[in-house]
C-alpha positions in Angstrom: -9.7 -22.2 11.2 -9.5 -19.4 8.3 -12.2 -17.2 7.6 -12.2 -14.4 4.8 -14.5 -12.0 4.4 -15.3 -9.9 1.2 -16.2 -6.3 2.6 -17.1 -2.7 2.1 -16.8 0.0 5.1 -19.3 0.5 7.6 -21.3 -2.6 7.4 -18.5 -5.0 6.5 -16.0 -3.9 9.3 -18.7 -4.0 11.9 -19.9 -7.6 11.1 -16.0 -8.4 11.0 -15.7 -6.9 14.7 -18.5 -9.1 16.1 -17.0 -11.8 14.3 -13.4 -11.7 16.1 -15.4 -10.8 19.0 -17.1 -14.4 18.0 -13.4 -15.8 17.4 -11.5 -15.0 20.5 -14.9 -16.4 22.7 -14.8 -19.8 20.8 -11.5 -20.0 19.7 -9.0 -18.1 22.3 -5.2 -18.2 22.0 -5.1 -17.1 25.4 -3.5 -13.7 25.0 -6.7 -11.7 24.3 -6.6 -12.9 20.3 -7.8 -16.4 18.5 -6.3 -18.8 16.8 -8.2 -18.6 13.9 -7.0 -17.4 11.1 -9.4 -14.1 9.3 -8.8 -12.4 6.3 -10.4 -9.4 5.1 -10.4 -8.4 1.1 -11.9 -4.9 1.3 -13.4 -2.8 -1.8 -11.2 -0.2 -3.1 -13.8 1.0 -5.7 -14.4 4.0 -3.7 -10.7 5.1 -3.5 -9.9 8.5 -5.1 -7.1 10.7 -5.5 -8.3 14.3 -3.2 -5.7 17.2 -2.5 -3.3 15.4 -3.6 -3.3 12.4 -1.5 -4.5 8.5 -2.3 -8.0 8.3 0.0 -9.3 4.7 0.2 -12.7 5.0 2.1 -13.3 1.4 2.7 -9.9 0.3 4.1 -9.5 2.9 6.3 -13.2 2.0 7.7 -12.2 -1.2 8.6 -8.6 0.1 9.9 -10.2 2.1 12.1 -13.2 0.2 13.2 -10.8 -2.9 13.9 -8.4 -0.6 15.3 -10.4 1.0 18.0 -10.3 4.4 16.6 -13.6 4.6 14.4 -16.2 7.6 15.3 -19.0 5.1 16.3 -22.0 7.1 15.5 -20.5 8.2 12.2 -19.4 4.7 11.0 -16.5 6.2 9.6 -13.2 8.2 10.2 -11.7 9.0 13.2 -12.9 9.6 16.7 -12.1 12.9 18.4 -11.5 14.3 14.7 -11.0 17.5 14.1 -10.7 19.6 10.8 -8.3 22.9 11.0 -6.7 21.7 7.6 -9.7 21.3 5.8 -11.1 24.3 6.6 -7.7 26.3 5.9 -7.7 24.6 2.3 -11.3 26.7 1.3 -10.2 29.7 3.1 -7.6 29.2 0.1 -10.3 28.3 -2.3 -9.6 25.0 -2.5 -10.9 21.6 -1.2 -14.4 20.3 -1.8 -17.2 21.4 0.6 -18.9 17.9 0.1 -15.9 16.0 1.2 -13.9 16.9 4.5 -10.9 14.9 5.1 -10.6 15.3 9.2 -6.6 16.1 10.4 -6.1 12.8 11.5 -7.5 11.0 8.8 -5.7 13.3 6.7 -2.3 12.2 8.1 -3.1 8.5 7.0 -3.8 9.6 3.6 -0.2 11.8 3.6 1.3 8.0 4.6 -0.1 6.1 2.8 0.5 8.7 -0.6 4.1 9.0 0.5 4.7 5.1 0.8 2.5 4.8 -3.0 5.0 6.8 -4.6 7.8 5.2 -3.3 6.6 2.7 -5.2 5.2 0.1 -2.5 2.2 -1.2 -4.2 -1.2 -0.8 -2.1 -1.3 -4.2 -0.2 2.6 -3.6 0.8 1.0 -0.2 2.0 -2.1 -1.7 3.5 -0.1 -4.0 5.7 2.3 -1.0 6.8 0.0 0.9 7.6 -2.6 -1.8 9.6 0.2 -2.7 11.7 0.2 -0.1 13.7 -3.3 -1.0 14.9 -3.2 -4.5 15.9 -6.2 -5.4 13.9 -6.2 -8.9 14.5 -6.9 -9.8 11.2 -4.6 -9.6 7.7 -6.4 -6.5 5.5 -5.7 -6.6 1.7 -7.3 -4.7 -0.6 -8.8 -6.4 -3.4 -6.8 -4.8 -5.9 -3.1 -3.0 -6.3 -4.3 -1.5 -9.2 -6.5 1.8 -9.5 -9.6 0.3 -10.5 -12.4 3.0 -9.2 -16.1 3.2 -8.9 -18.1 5.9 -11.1 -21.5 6.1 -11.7 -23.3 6.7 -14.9 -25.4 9.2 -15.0 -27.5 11.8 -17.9 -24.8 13.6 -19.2 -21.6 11.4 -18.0 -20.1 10.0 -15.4 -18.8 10.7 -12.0 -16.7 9.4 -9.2 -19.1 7.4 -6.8 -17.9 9.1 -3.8 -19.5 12.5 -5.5 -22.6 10.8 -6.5 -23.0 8.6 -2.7 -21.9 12.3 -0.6 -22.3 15.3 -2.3 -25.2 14.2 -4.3 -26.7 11.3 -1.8 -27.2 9.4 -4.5 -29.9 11.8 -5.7 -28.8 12.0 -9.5 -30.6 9.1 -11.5 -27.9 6.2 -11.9 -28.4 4.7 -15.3 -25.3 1.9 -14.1 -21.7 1.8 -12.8 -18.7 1.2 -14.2 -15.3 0.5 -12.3 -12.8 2.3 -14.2 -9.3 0.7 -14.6 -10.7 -2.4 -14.6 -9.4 -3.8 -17.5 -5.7 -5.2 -16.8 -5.9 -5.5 -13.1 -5.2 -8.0 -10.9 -6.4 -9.5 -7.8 -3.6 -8.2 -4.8 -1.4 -10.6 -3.5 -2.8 -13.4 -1.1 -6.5 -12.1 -2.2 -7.1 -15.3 -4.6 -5.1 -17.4 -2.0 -7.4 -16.3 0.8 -10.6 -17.5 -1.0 -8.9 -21.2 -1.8 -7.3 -22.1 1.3 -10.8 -20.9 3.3 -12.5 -23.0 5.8 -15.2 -20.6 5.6 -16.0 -17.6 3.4 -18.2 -14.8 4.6 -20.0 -11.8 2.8 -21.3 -9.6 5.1 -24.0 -6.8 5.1 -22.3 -4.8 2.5 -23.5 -3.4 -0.5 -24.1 -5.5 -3.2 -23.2 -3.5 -6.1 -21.0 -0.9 -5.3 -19.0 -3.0 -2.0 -18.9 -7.3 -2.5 -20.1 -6.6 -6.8 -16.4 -4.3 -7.5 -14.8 -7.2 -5.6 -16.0 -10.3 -7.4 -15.9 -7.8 -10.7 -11.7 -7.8 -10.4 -10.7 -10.4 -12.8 -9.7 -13.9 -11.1 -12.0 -13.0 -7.5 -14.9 -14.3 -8.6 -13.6 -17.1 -10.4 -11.8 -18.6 -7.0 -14.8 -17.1 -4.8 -17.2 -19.7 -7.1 -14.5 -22.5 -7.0 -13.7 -22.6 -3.7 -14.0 -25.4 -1.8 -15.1 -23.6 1.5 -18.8 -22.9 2.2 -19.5 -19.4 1.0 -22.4 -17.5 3.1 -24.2 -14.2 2.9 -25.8 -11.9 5.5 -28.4 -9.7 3.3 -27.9 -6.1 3.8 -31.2 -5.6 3.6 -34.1 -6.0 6.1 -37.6 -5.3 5.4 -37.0 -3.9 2.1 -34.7 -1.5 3.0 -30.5 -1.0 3.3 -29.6 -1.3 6.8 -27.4 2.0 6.3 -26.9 4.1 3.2 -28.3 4.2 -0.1 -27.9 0.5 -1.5 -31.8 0.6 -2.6 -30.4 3.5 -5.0 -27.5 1.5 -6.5 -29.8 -1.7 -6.5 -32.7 0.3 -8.4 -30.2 1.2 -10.9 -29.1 -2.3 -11.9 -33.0 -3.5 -12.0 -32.6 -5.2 -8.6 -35.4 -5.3 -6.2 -34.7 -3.9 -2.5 -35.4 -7.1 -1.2 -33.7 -9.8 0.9 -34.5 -12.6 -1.6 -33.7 -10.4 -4.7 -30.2 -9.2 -3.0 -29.9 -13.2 -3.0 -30.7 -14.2 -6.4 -28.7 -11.1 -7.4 -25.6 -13.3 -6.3 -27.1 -16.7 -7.2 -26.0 -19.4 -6.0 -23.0 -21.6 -6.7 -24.4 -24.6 -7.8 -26.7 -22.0 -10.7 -22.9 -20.3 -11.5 -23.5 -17.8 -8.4 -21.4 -17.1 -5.7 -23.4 -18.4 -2.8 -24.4 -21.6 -1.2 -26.2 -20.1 2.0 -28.1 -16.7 2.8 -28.8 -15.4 6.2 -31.9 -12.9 6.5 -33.5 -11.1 9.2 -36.5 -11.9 10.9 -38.5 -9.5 9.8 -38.1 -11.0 5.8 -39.2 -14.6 7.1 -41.3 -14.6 3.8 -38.5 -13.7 1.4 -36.4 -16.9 3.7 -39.7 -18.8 2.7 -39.5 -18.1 -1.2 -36.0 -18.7 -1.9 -35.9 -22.2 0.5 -39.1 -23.5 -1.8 -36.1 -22.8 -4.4 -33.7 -24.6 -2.7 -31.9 -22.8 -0.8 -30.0 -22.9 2.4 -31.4 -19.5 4.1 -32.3 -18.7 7.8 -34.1 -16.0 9.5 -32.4 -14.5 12.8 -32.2 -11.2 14.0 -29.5 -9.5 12.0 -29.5 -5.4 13.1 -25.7 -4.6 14.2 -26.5 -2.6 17.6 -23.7 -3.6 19.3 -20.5 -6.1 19.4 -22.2 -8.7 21.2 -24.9 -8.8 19.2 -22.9 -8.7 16.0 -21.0 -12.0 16.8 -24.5 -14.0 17.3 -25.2 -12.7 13.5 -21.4 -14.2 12.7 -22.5 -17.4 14.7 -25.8 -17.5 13.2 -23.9 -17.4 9.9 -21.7 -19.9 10.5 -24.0 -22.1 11.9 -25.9 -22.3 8.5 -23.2 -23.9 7.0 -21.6 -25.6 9.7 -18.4 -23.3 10.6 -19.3 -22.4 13.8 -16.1 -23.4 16.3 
């Protein structure tokens, strides 16, 4: 069985934990692991150049998470972190206040800048640096290229991670635009990934800024719609508001509703040109499940909050379930 999963940070790598958790249950190779097979294409939108070093918020997420290192109430970076080197930098004067790269995420950032200008491209990178984790699943990032995320706001633009952290998404967002863009390429094995699938997945991520900068890299979204694998959804989203972070601000900005059944006609579905063909909801947006099955389509409503691993790999069953991928 192969699974691949589109995904930002938080959200995305803790759906993918339940899901090997999910996996290894239904599918054991008998060694602890499973034998199927699970992919994750990760957003690099967020990825920035900071003191120097190549930071890439989203990979490292799921690195971590994965890994068994993660800070669990913080989502994000490293557990037992500490940060003597950022707070040396602004005794220097340097550094940003708004963004405090902990010591020992800061010595995967130094790796993973030092292997970039060798010249290893970032999936050669990725997969050096994942290995030392055991993540039990193949991480690519959707892109080689530096193709980042800013936002567009009165006056300019700015980087997204300065508009989601120091500004917490605050500053009106008239739209977004992934810079470098134009010219890039899907990484090697991304496209690959999405056309030899049994089963692709889009987990609670965010729409826009997450799963949107992915399908926006030229040739993604093309083999994500022609695909012969079921593609499902699990809306980030319950009762009209983001599970975690500020996705209602980035939603507002393209005119999208905060909505489960808006998230989902923001996607469409593949037989419309969309990217979908099944959308799992939470309970508590039964109604928005009603609307879009009088449209037609496949949707559920299960409980869908992430509070733990076990309760994250009945969301993955429940999602593959809906389209009948479940082992």
């Amino acid at each position: 069985m192969k699974v691949t999963v589109l995904s930002g940070g938080v959200g995305g790598a803790r759906f993918t934990r339940g899901l090997l958790a999910l996996l290894r249950d239904r599918l054991p190779d008998g060694v602890g692991g499973t034998t199927a097979s699970v992919t994750v294409v990760a957003n690099t939108g967020d990825d920035m150049w900071l003191h120097g070093v190549r930071v890439c918020p989203d990979l490292d997420t799921l690195m971590y998470t994965l890994g068994g290192a993660v800070h669990e109430e913080q989502g994000w970076g490293r557990r037992d972190e500490s940060r003597r080197v950022s707070d040396d930098l602004q005794a220097y004067g340097l550094g940003w206040e708004w963004f405090t790269l902990g010591d020992l995420d800061l010595a995967t950032h130094l790796a993973r800048t030092e292997l970039l200008r060798r010249g290893l491209p970032l999936s050669e990178v990725t997969a050096r640096l994942a290995s030392r984790w055991g993540l039990g699943v193949r991480l690519l990032p959707a892109t080689d290229s530096e193709v980042e995320t800013h936002v567009l706001v009165d006056g300019g633009s700015i980087h997204f991670e300065e508009w989601w952290v120091r500004h917490r998404a605050a500053l009106p967002a008239r739209g977004f635009e992934q810079v470098g863009l134009v010219g890039s390429v899907a990484a090697p094995g991304v496209v690959e990934a999405l056309q030899d699938a049994d089963v692709v997945v889009l987990p609670p991520s965010n729409p826009v800024v997450s799963v949107g900068t992915i399908l926006a890299i030229p040739g993604v979204g093309e083999a994500l719609r022609a695909t012969t694998a079921p593609v499902v959804g699990v809306s980030p989203v319950i009762g009209g508001a983001p599970v975690r972070g500020m996705a209602d601000a980035c939603l507002t900005a393209i005119g999208v509703e905060t909505d489960a059944a808006a998230v989902a006609r923001h996607y469409g579905r593949r037989v419309d040109g969309g990217v979908l063909d099944a959308w799992l909801v939470d309970t508590a947006d039964r109604a928005a499940a009603d609307a879009l099955r009088d449209d037609g389509w496949t949707v559920r409503a299960v409980p869908t909050l992430m509070t733990d691993v076990a309760t994250t790999a009945q969301i993955a069953a429940d999602a593959l379930t809906l389209v009948d991928r479940l082992p």
